[in-house]
DOZA-444782 format. One record per residue (C-alpha): x, y, z; residue in three letters. Coordinates in steps of 0.02 Angstrom, whole numbers. Last residue first. Example, Ala and Ser with C-alpha at 12.3 -4.5 7.8 and 13.67 -1.06 7.14 Angstrom:
<sites>
684, -53, 357, SER
615, -225, 390, ALA
</sites>
This chain:
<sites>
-1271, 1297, 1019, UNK
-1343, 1145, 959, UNK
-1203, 1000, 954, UNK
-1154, 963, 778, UNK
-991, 1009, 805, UNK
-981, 892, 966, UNK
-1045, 754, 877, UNK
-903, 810, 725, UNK
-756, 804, 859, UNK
-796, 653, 945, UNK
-845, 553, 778, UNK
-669, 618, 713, UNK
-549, 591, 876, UNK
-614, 400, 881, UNK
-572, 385, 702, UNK
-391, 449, 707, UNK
-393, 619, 630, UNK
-314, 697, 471, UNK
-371, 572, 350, UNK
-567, 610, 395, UNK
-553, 781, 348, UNK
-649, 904, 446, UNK
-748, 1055, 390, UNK
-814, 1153, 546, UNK
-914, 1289, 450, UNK
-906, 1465, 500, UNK
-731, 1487, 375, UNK
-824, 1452, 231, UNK
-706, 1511, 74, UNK
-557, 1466, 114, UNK
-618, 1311, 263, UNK
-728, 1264, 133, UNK
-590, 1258, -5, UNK
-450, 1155, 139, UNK
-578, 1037, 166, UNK
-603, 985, -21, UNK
-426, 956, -33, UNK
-370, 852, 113, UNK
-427, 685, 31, UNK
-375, 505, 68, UNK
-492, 453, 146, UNK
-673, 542, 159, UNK
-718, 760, 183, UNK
-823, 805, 344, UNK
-939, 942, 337, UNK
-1024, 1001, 484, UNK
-1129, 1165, 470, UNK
-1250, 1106, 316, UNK
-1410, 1222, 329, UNK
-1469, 1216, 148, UNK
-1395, 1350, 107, UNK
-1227, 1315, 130, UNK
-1225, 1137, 50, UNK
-1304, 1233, -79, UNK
-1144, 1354, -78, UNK
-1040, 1180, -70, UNK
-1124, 1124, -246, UNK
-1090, 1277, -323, UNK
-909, 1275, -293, UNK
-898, 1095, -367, UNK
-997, 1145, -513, UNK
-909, 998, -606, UNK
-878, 1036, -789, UNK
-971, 914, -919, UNK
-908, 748, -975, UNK
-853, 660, -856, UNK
-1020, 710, -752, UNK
-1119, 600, -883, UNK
-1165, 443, -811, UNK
-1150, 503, -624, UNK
-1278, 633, -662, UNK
-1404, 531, -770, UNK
-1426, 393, -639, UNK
-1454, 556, -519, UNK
-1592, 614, -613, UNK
-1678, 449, -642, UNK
-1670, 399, -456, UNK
-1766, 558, -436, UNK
-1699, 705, -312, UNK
-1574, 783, -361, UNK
-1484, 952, -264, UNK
-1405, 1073, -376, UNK
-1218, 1090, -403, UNK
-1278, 1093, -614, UNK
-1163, 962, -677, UNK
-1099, 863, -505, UNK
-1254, 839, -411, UNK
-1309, 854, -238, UNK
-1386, 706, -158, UNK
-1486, 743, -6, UNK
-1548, 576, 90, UNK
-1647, 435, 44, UNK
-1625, 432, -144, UNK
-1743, 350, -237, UNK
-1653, 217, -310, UNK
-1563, 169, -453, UNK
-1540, 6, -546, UNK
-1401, -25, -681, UNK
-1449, -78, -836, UNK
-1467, 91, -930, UNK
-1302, 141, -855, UNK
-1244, 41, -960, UNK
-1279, 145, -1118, UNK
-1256, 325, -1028, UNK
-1077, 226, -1002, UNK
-1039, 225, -1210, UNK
-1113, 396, -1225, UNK
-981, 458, -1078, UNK
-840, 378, -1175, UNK
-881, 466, -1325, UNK
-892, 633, -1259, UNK
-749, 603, -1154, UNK
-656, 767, -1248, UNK
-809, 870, -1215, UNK
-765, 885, -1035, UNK
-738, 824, -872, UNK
-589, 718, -854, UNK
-446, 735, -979, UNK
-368, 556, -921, UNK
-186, 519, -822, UNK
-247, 644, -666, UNK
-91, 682, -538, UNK
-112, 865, -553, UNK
4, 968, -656, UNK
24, 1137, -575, UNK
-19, 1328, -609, UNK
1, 1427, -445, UNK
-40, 1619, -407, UNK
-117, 1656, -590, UNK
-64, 1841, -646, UNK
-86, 1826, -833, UNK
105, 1764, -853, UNK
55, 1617, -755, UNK
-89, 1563, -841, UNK
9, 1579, -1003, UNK
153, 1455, -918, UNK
25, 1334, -878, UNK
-81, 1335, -1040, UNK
100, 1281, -1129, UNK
88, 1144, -1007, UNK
-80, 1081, -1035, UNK
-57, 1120, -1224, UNK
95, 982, -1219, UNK
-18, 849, -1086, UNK
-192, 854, -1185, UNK
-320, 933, -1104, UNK
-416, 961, -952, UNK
-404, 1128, -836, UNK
-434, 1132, -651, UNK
-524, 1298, -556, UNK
-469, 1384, -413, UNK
-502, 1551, -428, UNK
-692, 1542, -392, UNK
-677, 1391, -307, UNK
-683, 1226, -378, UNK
-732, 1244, -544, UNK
-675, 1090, -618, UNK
-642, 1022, -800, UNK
-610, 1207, -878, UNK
-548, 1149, -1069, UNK
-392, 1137, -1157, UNK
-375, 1168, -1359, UNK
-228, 1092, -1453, UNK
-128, 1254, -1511, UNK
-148, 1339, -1684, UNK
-139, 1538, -1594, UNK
-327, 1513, -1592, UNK
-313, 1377, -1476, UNK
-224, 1494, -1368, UNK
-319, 1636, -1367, UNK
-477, 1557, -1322, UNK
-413, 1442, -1166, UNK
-337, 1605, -1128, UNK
-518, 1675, -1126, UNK
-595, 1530, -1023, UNK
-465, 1574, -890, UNK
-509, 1737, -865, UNK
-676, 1707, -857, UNK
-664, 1556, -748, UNK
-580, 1652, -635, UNK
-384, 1694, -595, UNK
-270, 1659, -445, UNK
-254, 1464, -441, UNK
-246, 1353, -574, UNK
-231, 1167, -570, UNK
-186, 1051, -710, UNK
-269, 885, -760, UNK
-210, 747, -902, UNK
-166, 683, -1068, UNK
-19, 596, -1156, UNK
-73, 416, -1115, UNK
-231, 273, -1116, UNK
-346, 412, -1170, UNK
-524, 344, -1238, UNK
-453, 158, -1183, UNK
-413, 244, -989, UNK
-577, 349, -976, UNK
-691, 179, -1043, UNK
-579, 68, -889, UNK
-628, 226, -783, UNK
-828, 218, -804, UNK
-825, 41, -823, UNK
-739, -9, -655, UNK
-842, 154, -568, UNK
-1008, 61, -653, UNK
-973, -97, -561, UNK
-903, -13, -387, UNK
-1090, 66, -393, UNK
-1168, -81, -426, UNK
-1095, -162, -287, UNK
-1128, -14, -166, UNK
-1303, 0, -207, UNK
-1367, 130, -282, UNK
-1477, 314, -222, UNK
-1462, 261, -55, UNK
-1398, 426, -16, UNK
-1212, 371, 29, UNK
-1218, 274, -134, UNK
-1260, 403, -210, UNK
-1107, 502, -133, UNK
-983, 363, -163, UNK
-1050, 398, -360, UNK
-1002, 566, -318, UNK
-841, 529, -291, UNK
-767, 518, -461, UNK
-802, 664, -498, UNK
-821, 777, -339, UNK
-929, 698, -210, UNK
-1089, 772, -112, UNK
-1202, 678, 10, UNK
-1318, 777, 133, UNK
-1419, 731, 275, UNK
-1275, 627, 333, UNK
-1283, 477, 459, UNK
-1147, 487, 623, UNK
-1228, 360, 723, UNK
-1052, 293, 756, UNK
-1129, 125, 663, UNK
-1167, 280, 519, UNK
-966, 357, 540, UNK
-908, 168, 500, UNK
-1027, 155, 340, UNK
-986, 315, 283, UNK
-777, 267, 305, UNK
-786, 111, 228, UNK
-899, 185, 58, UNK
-753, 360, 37, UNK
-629, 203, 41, UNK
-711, 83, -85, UNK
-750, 238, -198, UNK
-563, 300, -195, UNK
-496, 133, -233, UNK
-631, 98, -379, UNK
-562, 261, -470, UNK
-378, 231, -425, UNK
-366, 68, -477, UNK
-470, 112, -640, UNK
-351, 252, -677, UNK
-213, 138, -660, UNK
-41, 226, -613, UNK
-87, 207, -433, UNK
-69, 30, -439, UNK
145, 48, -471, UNK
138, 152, -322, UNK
32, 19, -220, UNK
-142, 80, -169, UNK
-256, -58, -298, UNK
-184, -214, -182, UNK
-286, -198, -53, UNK
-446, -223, -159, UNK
-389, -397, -179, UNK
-496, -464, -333, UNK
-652, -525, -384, UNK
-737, -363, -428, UNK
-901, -407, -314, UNK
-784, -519, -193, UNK
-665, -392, -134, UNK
-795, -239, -121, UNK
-865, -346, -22, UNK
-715, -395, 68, UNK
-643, -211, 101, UNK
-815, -152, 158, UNK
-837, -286, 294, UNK
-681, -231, 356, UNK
-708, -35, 362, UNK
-879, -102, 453, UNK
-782, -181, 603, UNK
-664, -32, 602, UNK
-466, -17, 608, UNK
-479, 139, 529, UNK
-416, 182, 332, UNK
-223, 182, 340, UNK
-220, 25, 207, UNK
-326, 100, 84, UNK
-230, 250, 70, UNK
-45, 149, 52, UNK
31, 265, -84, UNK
-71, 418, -100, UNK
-249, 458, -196, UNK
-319, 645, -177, UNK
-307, 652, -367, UNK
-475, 570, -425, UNK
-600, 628, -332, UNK
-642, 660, -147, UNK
-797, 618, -58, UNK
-896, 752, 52, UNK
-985, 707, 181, UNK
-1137, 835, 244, UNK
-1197, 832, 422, UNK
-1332, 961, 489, UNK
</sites>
């Protein structure tokens, strides 16, 4: 069974739209996505592009769309869609749960309401080594010391989990995680304090529009951000990708479904590495490929042969 998985925000680099393949359907992609947000969607990977969360956002989703619909003329079609953040609207669309248009309309919305909530001075941080637990109880400590209060955003694996907050108690949380034993504590490249109560505003504000916006049944598995559950309603997914910047993302949870559910070729979208490198960790039996590391030719070969019964 085939699952993708789409990166979120983070696993940008300078120039990722521009080393996605040379593919009939990566081209169509680029000029839709082109024409519904009337502008050049080449131009949102330049360094000084990057610094836009909305760039980023809508780059990420235009690359994690070119790369399903290339795999699906490869006759590579996924019984399972899954995306972290940002990516799991990529993932509904992946499932047939939206349409990519709409999908690219209510990214542009979703990050330009994350950028006026917190246009500077917050951010991500990634912590390796301890658990949620542990990390939930320094969280504790040092907001009772007086300090701004940061929050777990991801749980990505069980010791690798990403902290939101504001950019001085994001650091001070660094250096506390590392006293307590964490492995690595580092500032992620994350301008907004995605996923949690902080965006509670902004995520009322796109529950609103997301009203308007049409939803499907989905076609294929969707797995959710919130719970790391499968959805199944049009409804239920709608609510998902309107709220998951508010609430921690299951991420971990999500791949043990993926698990369960028979998943045995997993193969991450442009630009990430990320995703690929936790199931390899912590799901060394399944062939987890990242599209960015292979030319295209060397990826459908590879995951056909994968999902080859033994």
């Amino acid at each position: 069974m085939l699952a993708l998985l789409f990166p979120g925000q983070g696993a940008q680099s300078d120039g990722f739209l521009h080393r996605l393949p040379q593919h009939r359907a990566v081209t169509e992609t680029l000029e839709e996505a082109s024409q519904v947000l009337d502008t050049n969607v080449l131009t949102l990977d330049t360094p000084n592009a990057l610094r836009s969360t909305i760039a980023v956002q809508v780059g990420l989703t235009v690359a994690g769309v070119a790369i399903t619909r290339a795999l699906a003329d490869e006759q590579l079609t996924p019984e399972i869609s899954a995306g972290l953040s940002v990516g799991a609207y990529t993932a509904a669309v992946s499932c047939g749960a939206i349409r990519f248009g709409d999908a690219l309309r209510m990214v542009r919305k979703r990050a330009e309401l994350m950028e006026a909530a917190y246009p500077s001075g917050y951010g991500l941080a990634a912590v390796s080594g301890l658990t949620e637990h542990q990390l939930e109880t320094l969280a504790a400590l040092q907001a009772n010391a007086g300090n701004q209060r940061v929050y777990v955003g991801n749980v990505n694996a069980p010791r690798q989990i990403v902290m939101a907050g504001a950019n001085g108690a994001l650091d001070r949380f660094i250096e506390r995680a590392l006293a307590a034993g964490a492995r690595k504590a580092i500032r992620l490249a994350v301008s907004v304090p995605s996923h949690c109560e902080l965006l509670a505003h902004a995520t009322d504000e796109l529950i609103a529009y997301a009203q308007e916006v049409p939803f499907h049944t989905p076609q294929s598995t969707y797995i959710g951000n919130r719970g790391g559950r499968p959805l199944y309603t049009a409804d239920a997914i709608r609510d998902d990708l309107a709220t998951n910047m508010r609430y921690t993302v299951r991420w971990f949870d999500a791949l043990t479904v993926m698990q369960e559910m028979g998943a045995r070729v997993l193969i991450e979208a442009p630009p990430g590495q990320v995703l690929t490198d936790i199931v390899r960790e912590n799901f060394p039996d399944t062939a987890a490929l990242a599209a960015s590391s292979f030319s295209f030719d060397r990826l459908v070969a590879t995951a056909r042969r994968r999902l080859e019964p033994d």
